[in-house]
KELO-802856 format. One record per residue (C-alpha): residue number from 1; x, y, z. Coordinates in steps of 0.1 Angstrom, whole numbers, plus 2048, in hexadecimal, padded with zeros to 3 digits. Layout:
residues N
<keza><n>NUM</n><u>X</u><v>Y</v><w>Z</w></keza>
...
***
This chain:
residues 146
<keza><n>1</n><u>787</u><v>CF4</v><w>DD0</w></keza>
<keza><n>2</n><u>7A6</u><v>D08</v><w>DD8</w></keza>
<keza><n>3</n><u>7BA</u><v>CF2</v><w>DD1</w></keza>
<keza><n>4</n><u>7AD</u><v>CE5</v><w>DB1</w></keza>
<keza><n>5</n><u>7AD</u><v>D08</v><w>DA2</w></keza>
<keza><n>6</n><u>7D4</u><v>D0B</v><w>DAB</w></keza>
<keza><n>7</n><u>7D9</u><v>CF0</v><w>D9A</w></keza>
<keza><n>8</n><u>7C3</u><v>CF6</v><w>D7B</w></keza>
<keza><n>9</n><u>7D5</u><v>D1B</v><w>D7E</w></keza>
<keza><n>10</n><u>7F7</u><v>D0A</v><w>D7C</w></keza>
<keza><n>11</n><u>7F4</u><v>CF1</v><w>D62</w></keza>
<keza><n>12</n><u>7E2</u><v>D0A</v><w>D4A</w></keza>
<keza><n>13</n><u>806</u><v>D1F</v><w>D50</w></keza>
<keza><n>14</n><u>81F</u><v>D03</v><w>D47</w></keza>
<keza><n>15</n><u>80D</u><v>CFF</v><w>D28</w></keza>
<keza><n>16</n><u>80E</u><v>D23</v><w>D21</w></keza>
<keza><n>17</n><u>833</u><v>D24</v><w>D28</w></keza>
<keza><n>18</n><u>837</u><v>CFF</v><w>D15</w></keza>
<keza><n>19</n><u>82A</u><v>D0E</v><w>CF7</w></keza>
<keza><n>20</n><u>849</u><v>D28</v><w>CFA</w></keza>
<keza><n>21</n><u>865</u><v>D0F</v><w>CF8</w></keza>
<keza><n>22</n><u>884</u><v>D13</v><w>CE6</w></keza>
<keza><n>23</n><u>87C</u><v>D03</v><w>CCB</w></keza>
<keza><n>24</n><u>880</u><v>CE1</v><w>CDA</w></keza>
<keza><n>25</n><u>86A</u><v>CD5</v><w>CBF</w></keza>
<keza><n>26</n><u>87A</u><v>CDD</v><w>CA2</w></keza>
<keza><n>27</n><u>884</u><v>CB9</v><w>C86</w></keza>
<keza><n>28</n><u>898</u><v>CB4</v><w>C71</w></keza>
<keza><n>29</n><u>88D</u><v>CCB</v><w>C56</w></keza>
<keza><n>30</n><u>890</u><v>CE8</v><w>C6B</w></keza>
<keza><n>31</n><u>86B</u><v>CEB</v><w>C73</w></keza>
<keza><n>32</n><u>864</u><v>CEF</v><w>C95</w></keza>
<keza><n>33</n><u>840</u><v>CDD</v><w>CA5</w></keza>
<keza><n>34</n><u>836</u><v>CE1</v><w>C7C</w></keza>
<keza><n>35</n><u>83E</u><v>CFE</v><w>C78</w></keza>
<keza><n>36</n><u>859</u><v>D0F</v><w>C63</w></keza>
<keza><n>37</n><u>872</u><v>D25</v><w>C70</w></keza>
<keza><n>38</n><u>881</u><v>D45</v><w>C59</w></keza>
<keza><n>39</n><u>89B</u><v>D5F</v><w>C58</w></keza>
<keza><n>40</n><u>888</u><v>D7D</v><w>C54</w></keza>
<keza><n>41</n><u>893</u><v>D9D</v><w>C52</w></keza>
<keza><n>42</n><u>89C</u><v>DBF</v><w>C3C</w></keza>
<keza><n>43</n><u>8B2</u><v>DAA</v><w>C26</w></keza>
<keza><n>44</n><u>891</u><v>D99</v><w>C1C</w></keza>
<keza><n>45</n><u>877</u><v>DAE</v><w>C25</w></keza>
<keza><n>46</n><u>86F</u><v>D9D</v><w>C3E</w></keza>
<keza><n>47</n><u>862</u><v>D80</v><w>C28</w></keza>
<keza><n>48</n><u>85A</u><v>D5D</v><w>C35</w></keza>
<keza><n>49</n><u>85F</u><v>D46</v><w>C17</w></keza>
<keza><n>50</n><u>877</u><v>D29</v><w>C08</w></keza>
<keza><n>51</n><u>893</u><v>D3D</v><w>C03</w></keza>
<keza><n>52</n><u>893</u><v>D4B</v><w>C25</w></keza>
<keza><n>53</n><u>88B</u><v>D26</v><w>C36</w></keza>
<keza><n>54</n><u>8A6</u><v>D1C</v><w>C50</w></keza>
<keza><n>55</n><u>8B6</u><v>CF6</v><w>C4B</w></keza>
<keza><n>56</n><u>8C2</u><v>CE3</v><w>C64</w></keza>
<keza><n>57</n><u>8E7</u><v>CE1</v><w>C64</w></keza>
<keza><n>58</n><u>8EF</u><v>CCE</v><w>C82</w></keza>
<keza><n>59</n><u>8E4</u><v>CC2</v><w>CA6</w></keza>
<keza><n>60</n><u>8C9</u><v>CE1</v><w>CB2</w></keza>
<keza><n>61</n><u>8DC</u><v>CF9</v><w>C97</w></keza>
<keza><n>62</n><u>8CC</u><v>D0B</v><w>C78</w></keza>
<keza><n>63</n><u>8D6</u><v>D20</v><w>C60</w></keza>
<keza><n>64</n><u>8CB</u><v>D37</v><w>C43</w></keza>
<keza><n>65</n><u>8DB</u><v>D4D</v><w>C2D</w></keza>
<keza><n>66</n><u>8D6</u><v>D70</v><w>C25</w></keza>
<keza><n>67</n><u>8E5</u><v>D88</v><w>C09</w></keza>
<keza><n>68</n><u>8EF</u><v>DA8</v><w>C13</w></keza>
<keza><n>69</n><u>8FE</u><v>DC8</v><w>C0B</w></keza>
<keza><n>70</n><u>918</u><v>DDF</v><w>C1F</w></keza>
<keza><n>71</n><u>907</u><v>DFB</v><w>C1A</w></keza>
<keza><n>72</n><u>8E6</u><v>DF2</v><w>C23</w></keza>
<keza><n>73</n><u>8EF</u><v>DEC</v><w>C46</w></keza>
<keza><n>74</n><u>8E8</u><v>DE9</v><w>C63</w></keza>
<keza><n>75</n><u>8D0</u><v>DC9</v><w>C5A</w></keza>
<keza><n>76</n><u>8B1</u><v>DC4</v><w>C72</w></keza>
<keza><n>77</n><u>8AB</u><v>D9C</v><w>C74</w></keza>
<keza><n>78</n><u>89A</u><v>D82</v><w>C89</w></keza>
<keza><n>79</n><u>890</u><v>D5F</v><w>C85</w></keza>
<keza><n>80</n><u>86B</u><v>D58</v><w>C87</w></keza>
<keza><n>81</n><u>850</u><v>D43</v><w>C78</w></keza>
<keza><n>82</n><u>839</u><v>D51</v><w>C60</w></keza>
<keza><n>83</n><u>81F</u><v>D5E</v><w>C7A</w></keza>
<keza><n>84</n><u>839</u><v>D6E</v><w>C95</w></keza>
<keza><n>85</n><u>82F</u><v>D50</v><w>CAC</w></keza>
<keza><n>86</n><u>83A</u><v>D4E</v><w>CD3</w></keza>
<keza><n>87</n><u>854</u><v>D31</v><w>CD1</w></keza>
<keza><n>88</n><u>85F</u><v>D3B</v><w>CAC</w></keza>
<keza><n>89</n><u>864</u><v>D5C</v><w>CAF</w></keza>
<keza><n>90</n><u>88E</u><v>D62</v><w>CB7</w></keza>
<keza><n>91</n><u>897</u><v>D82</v><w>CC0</w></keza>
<keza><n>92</n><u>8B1</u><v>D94</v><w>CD4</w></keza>
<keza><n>93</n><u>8AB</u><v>D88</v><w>CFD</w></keza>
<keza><n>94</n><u>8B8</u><v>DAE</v><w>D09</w></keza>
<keza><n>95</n><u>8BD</u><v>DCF</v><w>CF7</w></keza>
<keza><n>96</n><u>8E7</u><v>DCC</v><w>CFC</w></keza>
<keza><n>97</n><u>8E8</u><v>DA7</v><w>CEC</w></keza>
<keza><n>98</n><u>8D3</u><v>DB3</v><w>CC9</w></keza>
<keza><n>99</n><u>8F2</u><v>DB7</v><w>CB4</w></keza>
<keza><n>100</n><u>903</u><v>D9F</v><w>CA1</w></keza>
<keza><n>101</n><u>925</u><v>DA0</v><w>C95</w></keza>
<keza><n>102</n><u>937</u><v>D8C</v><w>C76</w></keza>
<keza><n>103</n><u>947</u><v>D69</v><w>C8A</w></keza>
<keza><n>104</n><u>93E</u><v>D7B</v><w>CAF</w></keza>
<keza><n>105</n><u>92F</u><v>D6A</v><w>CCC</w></keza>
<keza><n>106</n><u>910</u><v>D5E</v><w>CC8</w></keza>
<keza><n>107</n><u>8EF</u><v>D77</v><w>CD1</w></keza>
<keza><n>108</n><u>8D7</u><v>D69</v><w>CED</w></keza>
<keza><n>109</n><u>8B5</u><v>D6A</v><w>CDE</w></keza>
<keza><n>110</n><u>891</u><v>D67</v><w>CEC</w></keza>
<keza><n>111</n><u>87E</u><v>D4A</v><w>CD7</w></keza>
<keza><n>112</n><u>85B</u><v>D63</v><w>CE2</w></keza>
<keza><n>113</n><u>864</u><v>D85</v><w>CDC</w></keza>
<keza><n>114</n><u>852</u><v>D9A</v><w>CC8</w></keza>
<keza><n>115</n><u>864</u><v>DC0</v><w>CBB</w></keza>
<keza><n>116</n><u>88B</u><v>DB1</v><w>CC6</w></keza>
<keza><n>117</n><u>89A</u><v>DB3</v><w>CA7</w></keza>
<keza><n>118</n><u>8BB</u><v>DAD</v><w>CA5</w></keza>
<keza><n>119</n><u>8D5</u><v>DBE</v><w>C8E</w></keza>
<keza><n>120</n><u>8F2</u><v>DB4</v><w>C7A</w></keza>
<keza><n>121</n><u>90F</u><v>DC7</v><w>C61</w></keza>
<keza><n>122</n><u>91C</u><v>DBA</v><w>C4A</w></keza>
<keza><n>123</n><u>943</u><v>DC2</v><w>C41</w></keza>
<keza><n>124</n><u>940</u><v>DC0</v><w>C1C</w></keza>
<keza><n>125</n><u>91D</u><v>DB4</v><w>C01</w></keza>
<keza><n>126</n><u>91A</u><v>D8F</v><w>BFD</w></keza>
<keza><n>127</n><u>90A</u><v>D74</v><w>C0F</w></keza>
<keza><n>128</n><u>908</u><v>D6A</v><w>C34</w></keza>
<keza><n>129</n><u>901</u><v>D4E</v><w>C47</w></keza>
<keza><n>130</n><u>8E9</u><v>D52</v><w>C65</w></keza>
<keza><n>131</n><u>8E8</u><v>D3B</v><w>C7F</w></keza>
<keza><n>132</n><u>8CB</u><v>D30</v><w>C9A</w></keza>
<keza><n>133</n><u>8D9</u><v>D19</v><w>CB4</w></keza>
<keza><n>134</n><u>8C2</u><v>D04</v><w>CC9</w></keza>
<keza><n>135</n><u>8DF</u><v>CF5</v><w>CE1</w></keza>
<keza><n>136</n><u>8E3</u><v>D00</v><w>D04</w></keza>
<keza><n>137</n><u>8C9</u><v>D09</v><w>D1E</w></keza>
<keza><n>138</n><u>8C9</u><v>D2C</v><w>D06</w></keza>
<keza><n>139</n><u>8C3</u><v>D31</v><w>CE4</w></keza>
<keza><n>140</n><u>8D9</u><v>D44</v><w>CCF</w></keza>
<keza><n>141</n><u>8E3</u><v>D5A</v><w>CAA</w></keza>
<keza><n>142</n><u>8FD</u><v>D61</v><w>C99</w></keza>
<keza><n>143</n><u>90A</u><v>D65</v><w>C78</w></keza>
<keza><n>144</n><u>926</u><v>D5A</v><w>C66</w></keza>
<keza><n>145</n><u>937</u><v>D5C</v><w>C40</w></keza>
<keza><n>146</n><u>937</u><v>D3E</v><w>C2E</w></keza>
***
């Protein structure tokens, strides 16, 4: 009886912690296990819609774009599904890492965070290119000019 309960104990976990993969589901149109993946944040209110959709741009690499304005900054960003969902929900993996810079090493991010927003400044207005990459036993942002 024990035993069996160990083992019920530890299957239930891996499936817990499955369900907080990397996105190691995500296709080809950037959704990840069905569902779609956004850059949200203060440059669009937070908003999950078309505009702020990611697209797949290469092997386990997505990208969306975000206008933004010097002044404005510093910009508070993360990229999550529309209901903040463990698995979907990229923010920074430790307080030091949450900022990113223009064409700096990428930011270490935690697929189920939940307040770990990370922060970005821009060096003039216009629009930037943010970048979720799958690859590597880590996932990672970061945020280029195109």
């Amino acid at each position: 009886m024990f035993k069996k309960t160990v083992a019920m104990i530890l299957a239930a976990g891996t499936l817990v912690l499955g369900g907080c993969s990397a996105g190691g589901g995500a296709d080809a149109s950037g959704d990840f296990d069905g569902k779609s993946v956004f850059l949200r944040g203060e440059m669009n209110d937070w908003q999950a819609n078309d505009e702020t959709k990611v697209t797949k741009v290469g092997d386990k690499l997505y990208m969306a774009k975000g206008t933004l304005k010097k002044e404005w900054a510093p910009y508070k960003f993360k990229f999550g599904d529309a209901n903040w969902s463990c698995g979907t929900n990229f923010g920074y993996k430790s307080p030091s890492d949450g900022v990113a810079s223009l064409d700096g090493e990428p930011v270490p991010v935690n697929p189920c965070s939940k307040f770990e927003d990370l922060k970005f400044s821009p060096d003039a207005d216009g629009v930037y290119e943010f970048y979720l990459d799958l690859n590597g036993e880590q996932p990672t942002v970061y945020v280029k000019k195109p």
